[in-house]
C-alpha positions in Angstrom: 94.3 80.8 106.7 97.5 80.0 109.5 96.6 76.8 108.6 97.2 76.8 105.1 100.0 79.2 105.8 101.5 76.4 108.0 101.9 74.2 105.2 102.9 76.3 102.3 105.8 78.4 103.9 108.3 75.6 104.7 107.5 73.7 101.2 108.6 76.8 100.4 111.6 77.0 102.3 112.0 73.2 101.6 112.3 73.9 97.7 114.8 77.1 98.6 116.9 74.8 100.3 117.0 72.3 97.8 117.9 73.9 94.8 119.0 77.4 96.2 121.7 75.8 98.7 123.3 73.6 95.6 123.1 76.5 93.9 124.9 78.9 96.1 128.3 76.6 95.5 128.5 78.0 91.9 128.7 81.9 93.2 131.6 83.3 92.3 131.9 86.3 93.4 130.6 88.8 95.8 128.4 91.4 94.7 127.2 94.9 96.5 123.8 94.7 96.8 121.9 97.3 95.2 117.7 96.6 96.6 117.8 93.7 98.9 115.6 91.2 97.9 111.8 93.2 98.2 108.9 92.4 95.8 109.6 94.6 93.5 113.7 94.0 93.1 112.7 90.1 92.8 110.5 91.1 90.2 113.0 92.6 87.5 114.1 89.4 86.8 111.0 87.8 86.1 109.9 87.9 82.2 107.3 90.1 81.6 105.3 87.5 79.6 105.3 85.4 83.2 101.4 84.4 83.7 101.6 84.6 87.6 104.0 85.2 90.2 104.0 84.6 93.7 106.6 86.3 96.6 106.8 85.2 100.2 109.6 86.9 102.6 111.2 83.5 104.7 112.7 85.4 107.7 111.9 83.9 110.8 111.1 87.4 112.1 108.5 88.6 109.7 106.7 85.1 110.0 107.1 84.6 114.1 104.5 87.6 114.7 102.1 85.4 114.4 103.3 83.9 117.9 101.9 86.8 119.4 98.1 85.3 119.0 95.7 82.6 119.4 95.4 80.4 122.1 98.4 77.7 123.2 96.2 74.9 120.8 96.1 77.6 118.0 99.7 78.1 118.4 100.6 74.7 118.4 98.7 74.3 115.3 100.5 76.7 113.2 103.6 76.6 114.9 104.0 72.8 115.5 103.8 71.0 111.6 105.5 74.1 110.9 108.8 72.9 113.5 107.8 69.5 112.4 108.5 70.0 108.5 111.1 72.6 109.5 113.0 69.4 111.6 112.5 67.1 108.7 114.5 70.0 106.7 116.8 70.3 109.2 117.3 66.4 109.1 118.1 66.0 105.4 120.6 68.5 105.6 122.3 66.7 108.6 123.1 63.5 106.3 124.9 66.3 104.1 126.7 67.9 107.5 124.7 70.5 106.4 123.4 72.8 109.4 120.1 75.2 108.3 120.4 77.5 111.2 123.8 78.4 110.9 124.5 77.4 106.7 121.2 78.7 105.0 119.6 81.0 107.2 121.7 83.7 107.4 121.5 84.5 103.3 118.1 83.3 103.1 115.9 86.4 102.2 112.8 85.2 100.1 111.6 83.1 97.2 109.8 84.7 94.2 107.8 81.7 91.9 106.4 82.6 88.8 105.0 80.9 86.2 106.8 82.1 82.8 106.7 79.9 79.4 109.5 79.3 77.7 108.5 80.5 74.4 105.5 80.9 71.8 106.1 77.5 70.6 106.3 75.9 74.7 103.2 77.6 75.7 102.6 75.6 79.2 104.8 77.6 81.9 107.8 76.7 83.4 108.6 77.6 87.3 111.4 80.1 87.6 111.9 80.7 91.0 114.2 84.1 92.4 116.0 83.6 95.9 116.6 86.8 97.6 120.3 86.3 99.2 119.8 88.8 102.2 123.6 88.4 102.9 126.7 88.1 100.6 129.2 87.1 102.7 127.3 84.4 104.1 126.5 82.9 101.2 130.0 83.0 100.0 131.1 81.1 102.7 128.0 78.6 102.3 129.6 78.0 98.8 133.1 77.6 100.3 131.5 74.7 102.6 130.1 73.0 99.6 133.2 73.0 97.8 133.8 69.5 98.6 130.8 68.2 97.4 131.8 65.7 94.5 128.5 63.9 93.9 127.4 66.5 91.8 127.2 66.7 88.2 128.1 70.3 86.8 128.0 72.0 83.5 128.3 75.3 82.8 127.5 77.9 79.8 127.2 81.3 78.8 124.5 84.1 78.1 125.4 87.3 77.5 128.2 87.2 80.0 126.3 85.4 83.1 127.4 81.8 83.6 124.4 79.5 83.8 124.8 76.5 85.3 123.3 72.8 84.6 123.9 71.3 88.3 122.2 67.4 87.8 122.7 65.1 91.1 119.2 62.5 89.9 118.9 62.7 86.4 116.9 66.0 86.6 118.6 69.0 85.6 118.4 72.3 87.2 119.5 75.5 85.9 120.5 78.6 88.1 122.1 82.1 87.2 123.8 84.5 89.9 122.1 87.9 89.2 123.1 90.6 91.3 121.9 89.6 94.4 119.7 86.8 93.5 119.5 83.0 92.2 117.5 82.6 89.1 116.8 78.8 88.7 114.2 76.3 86.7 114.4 73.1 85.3 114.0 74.9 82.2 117.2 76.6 80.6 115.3 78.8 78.1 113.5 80.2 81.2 116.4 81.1 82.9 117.7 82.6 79.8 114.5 85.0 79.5 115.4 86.0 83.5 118.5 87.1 82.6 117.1 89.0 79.6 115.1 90.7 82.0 118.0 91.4 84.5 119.8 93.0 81.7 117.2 95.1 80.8 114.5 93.5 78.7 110.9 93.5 79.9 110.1 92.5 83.2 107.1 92.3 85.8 108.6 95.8 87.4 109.7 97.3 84.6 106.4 99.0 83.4 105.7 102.1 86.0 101.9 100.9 86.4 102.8 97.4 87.5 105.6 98.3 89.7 103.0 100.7 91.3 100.5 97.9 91.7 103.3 95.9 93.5 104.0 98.2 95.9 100.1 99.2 96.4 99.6 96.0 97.2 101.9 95.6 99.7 101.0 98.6 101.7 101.0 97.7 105.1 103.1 96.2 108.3 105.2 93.6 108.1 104.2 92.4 104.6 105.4 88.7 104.2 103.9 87.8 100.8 102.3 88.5 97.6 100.6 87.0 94.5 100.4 88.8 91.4 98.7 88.3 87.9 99.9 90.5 85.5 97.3 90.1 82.7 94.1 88.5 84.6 92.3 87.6 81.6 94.8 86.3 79.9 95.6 83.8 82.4 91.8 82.4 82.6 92.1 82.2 78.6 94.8 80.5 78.8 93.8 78.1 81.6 90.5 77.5 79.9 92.8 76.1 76.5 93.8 73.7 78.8 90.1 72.4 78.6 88.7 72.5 75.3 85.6 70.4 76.2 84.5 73.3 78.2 85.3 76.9 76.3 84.5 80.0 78.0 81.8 81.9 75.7 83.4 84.3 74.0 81.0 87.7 75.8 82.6 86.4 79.2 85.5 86.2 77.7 85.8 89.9 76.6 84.5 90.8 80.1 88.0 89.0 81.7 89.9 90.8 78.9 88.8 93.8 80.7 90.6 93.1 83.4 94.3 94.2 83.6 95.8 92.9 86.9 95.3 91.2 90.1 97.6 91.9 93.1 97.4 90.4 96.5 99.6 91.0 99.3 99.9 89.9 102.8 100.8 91.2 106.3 101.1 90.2 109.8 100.7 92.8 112.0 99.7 94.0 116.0 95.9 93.4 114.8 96.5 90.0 113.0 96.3 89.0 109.6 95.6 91.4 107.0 95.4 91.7 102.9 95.1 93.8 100.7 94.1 93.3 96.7 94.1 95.8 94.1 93.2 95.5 90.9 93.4 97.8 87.8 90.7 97.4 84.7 90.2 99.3 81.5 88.7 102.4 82.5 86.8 102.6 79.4 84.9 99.2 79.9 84.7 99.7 83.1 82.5 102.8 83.8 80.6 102.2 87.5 81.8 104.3 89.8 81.1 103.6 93.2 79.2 106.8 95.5 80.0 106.7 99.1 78.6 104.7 101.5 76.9 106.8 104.1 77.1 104.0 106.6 73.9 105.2 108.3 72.4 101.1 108.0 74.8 100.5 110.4 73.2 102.0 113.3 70.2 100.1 112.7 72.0 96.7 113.7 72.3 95.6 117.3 75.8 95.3 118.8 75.6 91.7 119.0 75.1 91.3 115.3 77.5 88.4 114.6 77.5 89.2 110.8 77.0 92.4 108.4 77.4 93.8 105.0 76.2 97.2 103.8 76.9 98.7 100.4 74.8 101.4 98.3 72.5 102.6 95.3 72.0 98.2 94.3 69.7 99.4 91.8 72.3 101.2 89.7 74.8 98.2 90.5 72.0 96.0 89.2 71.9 97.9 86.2 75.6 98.2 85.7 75.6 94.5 85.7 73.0 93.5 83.7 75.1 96.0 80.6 78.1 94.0 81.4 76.5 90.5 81.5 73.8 90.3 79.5 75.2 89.7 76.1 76.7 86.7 77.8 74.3 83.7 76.5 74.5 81.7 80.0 74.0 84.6 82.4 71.5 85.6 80.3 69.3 82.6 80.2 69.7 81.7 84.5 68.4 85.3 84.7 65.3 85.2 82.3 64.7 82.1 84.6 65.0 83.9 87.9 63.2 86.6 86.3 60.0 84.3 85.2 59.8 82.4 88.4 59.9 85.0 90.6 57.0 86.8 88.4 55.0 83.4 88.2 54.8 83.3 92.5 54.9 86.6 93.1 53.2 88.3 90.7 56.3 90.7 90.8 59.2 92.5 88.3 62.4 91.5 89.3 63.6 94.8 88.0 61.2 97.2 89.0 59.6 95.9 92.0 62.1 94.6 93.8 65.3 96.2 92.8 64.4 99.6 91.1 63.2 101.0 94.4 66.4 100.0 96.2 68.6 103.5 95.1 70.2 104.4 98.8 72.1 102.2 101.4 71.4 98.4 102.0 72.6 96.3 104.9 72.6 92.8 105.5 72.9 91.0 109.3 72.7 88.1 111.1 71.5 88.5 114.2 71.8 85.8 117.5 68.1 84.7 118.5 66.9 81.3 119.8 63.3 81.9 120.6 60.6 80.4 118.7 61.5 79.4 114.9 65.3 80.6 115.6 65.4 78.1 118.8 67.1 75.4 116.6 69.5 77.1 114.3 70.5 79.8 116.8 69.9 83.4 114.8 67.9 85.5 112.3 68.5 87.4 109.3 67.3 91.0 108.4 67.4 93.1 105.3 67.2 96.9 105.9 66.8 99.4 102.9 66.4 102.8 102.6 65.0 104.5 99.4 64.0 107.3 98.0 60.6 106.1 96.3 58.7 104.4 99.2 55.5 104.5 97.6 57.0 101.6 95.2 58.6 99.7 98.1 55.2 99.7 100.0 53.4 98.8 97.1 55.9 95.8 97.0 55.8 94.9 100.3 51.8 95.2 100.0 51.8 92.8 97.5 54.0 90.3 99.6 51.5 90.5 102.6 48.9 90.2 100.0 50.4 86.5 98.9 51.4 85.4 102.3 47.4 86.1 102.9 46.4 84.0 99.8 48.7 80.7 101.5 46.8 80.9 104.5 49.8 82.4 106.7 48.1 85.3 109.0 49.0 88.7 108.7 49.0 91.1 111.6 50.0 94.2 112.2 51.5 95.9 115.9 53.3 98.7 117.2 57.0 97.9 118.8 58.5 101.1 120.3 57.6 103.3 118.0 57.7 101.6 114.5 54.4 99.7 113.1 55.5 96.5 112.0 53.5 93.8 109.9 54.1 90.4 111.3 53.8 86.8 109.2 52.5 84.2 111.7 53.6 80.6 111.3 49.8 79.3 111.2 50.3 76.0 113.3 51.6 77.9 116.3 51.4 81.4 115.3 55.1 82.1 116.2 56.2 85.2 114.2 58.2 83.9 110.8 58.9 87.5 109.6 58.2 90.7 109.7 58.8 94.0 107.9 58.8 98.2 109.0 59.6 101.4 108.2 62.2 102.7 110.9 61.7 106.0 109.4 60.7 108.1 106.1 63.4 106.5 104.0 64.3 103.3 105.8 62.5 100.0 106.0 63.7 96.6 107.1 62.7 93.3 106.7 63.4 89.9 108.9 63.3 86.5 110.3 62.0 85.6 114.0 60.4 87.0 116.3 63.4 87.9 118.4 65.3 89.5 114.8 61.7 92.0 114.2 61.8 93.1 117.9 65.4 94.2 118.0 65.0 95.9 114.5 62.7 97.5 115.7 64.2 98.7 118.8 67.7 98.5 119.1 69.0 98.5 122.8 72.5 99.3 122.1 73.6 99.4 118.3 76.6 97.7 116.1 78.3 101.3 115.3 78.7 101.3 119.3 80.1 97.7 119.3 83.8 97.8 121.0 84.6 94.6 118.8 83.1 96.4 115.5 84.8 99.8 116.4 88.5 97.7 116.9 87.9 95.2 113.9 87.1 97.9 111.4 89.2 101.1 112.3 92.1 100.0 110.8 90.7 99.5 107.7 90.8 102.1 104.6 88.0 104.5 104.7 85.7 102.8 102.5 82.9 103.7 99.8 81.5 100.8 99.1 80.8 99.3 103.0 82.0 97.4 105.1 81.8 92.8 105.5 82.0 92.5 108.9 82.5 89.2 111.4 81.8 89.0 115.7 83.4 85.5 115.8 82.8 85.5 119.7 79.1 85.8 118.6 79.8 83.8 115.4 81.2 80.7 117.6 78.1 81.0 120.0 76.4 79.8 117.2 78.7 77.5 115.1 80.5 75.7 118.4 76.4 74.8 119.5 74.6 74.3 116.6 74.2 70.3 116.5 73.4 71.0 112.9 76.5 72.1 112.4 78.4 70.1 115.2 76.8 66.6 114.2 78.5 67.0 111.3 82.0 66.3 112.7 83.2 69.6 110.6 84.1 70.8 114.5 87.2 69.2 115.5 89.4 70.3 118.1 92.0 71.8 115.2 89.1 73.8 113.7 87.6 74.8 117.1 91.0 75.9 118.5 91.3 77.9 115.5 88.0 80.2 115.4 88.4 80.6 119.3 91.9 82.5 118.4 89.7 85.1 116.0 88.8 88.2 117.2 86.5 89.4 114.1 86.6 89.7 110.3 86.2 93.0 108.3 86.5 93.7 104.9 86.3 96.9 102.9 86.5 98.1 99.3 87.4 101.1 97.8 87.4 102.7 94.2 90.6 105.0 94.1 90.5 105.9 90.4 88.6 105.0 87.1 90.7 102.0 86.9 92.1 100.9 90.2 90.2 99.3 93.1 91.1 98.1 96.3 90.1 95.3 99.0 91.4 95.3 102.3 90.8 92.2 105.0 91.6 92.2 108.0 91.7 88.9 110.1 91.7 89.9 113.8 93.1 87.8 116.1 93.4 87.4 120.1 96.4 88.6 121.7 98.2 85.1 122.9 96.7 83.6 126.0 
């Protein structure tokens, strides 16, 4: 993510510079600012009809946290094409005597881009971008310096009282408005129009209560440094999808993304590393699941050095949920039928009720480090763990499992490791363990892959709750109900920087390498805080700089 980071934020400031510095000539006067140039100020001037807008704070400070991790190769990957596009800047502006440290950085605050169409009859958006000017002053005497500029070609109207002006140096208009403190520009005058509407009054992004909520939810943390927000989700895959008439979205799916209100995502850098945060808001009377807490018991049944897990609750009522949502949807209904009659045809089992309807309680997911036997080549094992509250059905599945395992020849045995019975699957050519399955206790059974993966299950040395890297990754995360995602990357690289699968490949270069060394650990959580909002939180840990 630095990476792509690296690239965006001075295109950004590259696209700032260019229109936002010719722009700052034409303003006339200086005036008090009243909100600085935050998400939410940035977004009373965009229309509210915009399909998607996007914010990014360009302050050296909020951005130069990030020097405070990764190794001296991670650093000079996010750090150096970032001084190398920043000197290209810096070079252009040069043959214009034009200095960016000292002319352009000191108003700079932030950039706004939204997508907003310029009426019912334009319907394919225009870009209206919003510059934050963080300081008045400055950019007054920026426009004082450019007063001597005479190869440009200026014309200026009137809209209820703000001067836009058509500033053309190529034979490609631009439009800009002074509003407040900001620049309002597009290469679209209608557009720029509609912003000043909105300025004035007239519906904007923050103008309904809800959305500016959602803006500020969304940025809810350290150091936020930017933000994407879709105000009407479903309308924007509708209207992407017209672009496309060869392939139409059914019209059931379509109802299901008309459910969804709005998409927020904001960004921050803080002591721990990277982090975001999404929330979205639905209508709460299509959308009726609720999620129940997550115990997070499953946990504790992982080892420490588990280099990946996942745990979430009741997936038999989520299946169900689903299944109301999706079902009337033609396609989703005919891949599951398919699943559904495959799965019966060689296993002799319901997908429903056999394999889902007992799993009511907590469910985990790991990936677990192991090179003995099978694992020797890829370098870990996976495991499932359930627990339930009908285990007569989930033995009766699992008997029926061991059952065709037996029927293909592969041996069954069963043995006693600390103090769970386990039933083993033998690989018959060297009879090395391919899986196994036990109940931990009354309500909790897991099932895995390798040898190595069944021991540990079944008795864990020292456990993932106890894990100093779990414990740090995930306590700065919202308490969640849902679970928790979690990544060891120290464990994680063990297996991805070795792996000749995986290195062979030349996926591994030094960049990439340099890159997942600097990460600490991944963790992700979700959280339900009313009928119709939900959160996601990620956290991207990195090391502190070496």
């Amino acid at each position: 993510m630095a990476t792509k980071w690296k690239l965006i934020v001075p295109g950004i400031i590259a696209g700032a510079v260019a229109i936002g510095g010719i722009a700052a000539y034409f303003y006339l006067k200086v005036i008090p600012a009243q909100e600085g140039t935050s998400p939410v100020a940035s977004a009373k001037i965009v229309p509210d009809e915009a399909w998607m807008a996007g914010y990014v704070d360009i302050t050296s400070d909020s951005w130069d946290k990030l020097k405070d991790f990764g190794t001296p190769e991670a650093q000079d990957i996010v750090f150096g094409g970032f001084d190398t596009m920043t000197a290209d800047i810096k070079k252009e502006l040069a043959k214009d005597k034009l200095d960016y440290d000292k002319d352009i950085k000191p108003w700079l605050g932030s950039v706004m881009f939204a997508a907003v169409p310029a009426s019912e009859d334009q319907p394919t958006p225009s870009m209206l971008m919003v510059i934050g000017i963080k300081d008045k002053v400055e950019v007054l005497n920026f426009a004082n310096k450019m007063k001597d500029k005479e190869d440009l070609d200026v014309k200026e109207t009137d809209h209820k009282g703000v001067k836009i002006l058509e500033i053309d140096n190529s034979g490609s208009p631009s439009f800009v408005a002074i509003l407040d403190n900001h620049l309002a520009m597009s290469d679209n005058q209608d557009v720029v129009k509609k912003a000043i509407d909105s300025s004035k009054g007239d519906p904007s992004l923050a103008s309904d209560g809800e959305t500016r909520k959602i803006l500020e939810e969304s940025m809810k943390m350290d150091n936020p440094v930017a933000q994407i927000f879709i105000p009407d989700y479903g309308k924007l895959i509708t209207q992407a999808a017209a672009f496309n008439p060869s392939n139409p979205l059914p019209p059931q799916l379509k109802d299901q993304l008309n459910q969804i209100k709005s998409v927020s995502v904001g960004m921050g850098i803080d002591n721990e590393g990277v982090r975001f945060r999404a929330v979205t808001k639905v209508n709460p009377d299509s959308f009726k699941w609720e999620f129940k807490p997550v115990p997070g018991k499953i946990i504790s049944q992982f080892p420490a050095n588990t280099l990946l897990s996942a745990n979430a609750g009741d997936l038999s009522s989520q299946w169900n949920y689903a299944l109301e949502q999706l079902e009337s949807v033609p396609e989703f209904k005919e891949g599951l039928d398919e699943v559904r009659q495959q799965i019966r045809q060689t296993t002799q089992l319901d997908l429903d009720k056999d394999i889902i309807g007992w799993m009511d309680k907590e469910v985990g997911l790991a990936l677990i480090p192991g090179n003995q036997g099978l694992l020797q080549s890829v370098g870990f094992g996976g495991t499932l763990i359930f627990k339930t509250s009908d285990r007569a059905k989930a033995e009766a599945t699992f008997a029926k499992l061991d059952d065709l395992v037996k029927q293909s020849n592969v041996p069954v045995n069963k043995s006693k490791i600390g103090n769970v019975d386990v039933t083993q699957w033998q690989f018959p050519p060297t009879k090395e363990t391919l899986a196994g399955h036990g109940w931990i206790d009354e309500e909790t059974v897991f099932f895995a892959i390798g040898d190595p993966i069944i021991k540990v299950m079944a008795k864990p040395e020292k456990t993932l709750d106890q894990s100093e890297t779990f414990k740090s990754v995930t306590r700065t995360l919202p308490e969640s109900n849902s679970g928790y995602f979690f990544v060891n990357m120290d464990e994680a690289n063990k297996v991805i920087l070795t792996n000749p699968a995986i290195t062979s490949q030349g996926l591994i270069t030094p960049e990439v390498e340099a890159v997942l060394k600097s990460i600490r650990g991944i963790g992700v959580a979700s959280t339900q805080m009313d009928k119709s909002t939900y959160t996601g939180d990620v956290l991207l840990a990195l090391k502190p700089k070496s």
